[in-house]
N, C-alpha and C positions, 0 to 999 in steps of 0.2 A: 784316406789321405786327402780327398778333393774337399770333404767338410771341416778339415782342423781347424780353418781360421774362422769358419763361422762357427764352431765347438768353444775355442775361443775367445771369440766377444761373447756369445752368451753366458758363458763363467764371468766374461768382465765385467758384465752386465748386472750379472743377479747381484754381483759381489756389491759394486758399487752402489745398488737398490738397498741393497744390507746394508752397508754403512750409514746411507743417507737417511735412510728410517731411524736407524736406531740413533744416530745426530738428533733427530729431530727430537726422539722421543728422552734422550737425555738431557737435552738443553733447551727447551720446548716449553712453556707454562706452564702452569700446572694447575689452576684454578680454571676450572670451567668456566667459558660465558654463558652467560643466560640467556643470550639469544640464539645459542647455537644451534637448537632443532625447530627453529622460528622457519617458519616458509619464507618465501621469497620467488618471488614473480615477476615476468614482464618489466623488469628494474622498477617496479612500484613495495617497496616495503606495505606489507599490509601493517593494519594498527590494528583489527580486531579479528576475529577468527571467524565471524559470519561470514559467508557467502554469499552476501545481497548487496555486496556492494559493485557497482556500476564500474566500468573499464570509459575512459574517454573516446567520442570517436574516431578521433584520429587514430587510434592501435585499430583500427578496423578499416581506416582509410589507406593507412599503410598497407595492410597486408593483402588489401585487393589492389593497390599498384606492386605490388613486387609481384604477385603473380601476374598481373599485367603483362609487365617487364620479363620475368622468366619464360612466359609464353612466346614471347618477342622474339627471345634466344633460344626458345627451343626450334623455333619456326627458320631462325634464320641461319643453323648449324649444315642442315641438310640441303637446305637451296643452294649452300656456297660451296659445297661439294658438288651438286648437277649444273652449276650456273653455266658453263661452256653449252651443255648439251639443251640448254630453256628456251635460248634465242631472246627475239626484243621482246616478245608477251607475256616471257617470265620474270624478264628485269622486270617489265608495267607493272604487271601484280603484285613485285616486293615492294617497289617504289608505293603503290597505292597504300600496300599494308602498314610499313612507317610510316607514311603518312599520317593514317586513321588511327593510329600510337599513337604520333606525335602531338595531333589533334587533343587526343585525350592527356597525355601529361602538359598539355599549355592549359586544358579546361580544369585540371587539379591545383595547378600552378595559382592561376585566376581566382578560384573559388574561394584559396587560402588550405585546400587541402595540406600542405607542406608545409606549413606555417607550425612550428612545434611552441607556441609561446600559451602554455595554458595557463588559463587562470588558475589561483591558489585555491588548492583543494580545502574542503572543510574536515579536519579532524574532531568530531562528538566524541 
């Protein structure tokens, strides 16, 4: 007796997944696109199927500042949990460590790294 009502939504559940599929599949196109088993990546449409083509570097600049930043947040989950038990040496050393971040996202900032205005790619 203590599972009926979750016995219950999942009947409501499946039921409603039944419907909605089969909605779709009734009133739904019906003419294939030709682009439908087309890859698609990194929000960059590719236009030819080779693999020799070049990634800009900002998708690379990016993704060594979000780990950047993730490391940031992994570092600073656990200090704010101990931070009573740290004292003033352990404030110093988080204090230094934003810093030496912060330093680094003002020298991305600066450089143009976050600048997302690419130039127009050539499509051959």
């Amino acid at each position: 007796m203590e599972y009926l009502g979750l016995l219950v939504f999942f009947f409501i559940m499946l039921g409603l997944a039944l419907v909605l599929i089969s909605l779709n599949y009734l009133l739904g196109p019906k003419t294939p696109d030709p682009m439908e088993d087309y890859p698609y990546e990194c929000g960059v449409p590719l236009y030819d199927k080779s693999a020799q083509n070049t990634f800009h570097q900002g998708y690379y600049l990016l993704g060594l500042m979000l780990l950047l930043f993730d490391i940031e947040a992994a570092f600073l989950f656990p200090w704010a949990v101990v931070y009573k038990n740290l004292g003033f040496l352990g404030f110093t050393e988080m204090v230094i460590f934003i810093l030496i971040l912060t330093y680094g996202l003002l020298y991305a900032w600066r450089t143009g790294a976050l600048d997302w205005q690419f130039e127009e790619e050539r499509i051959d």
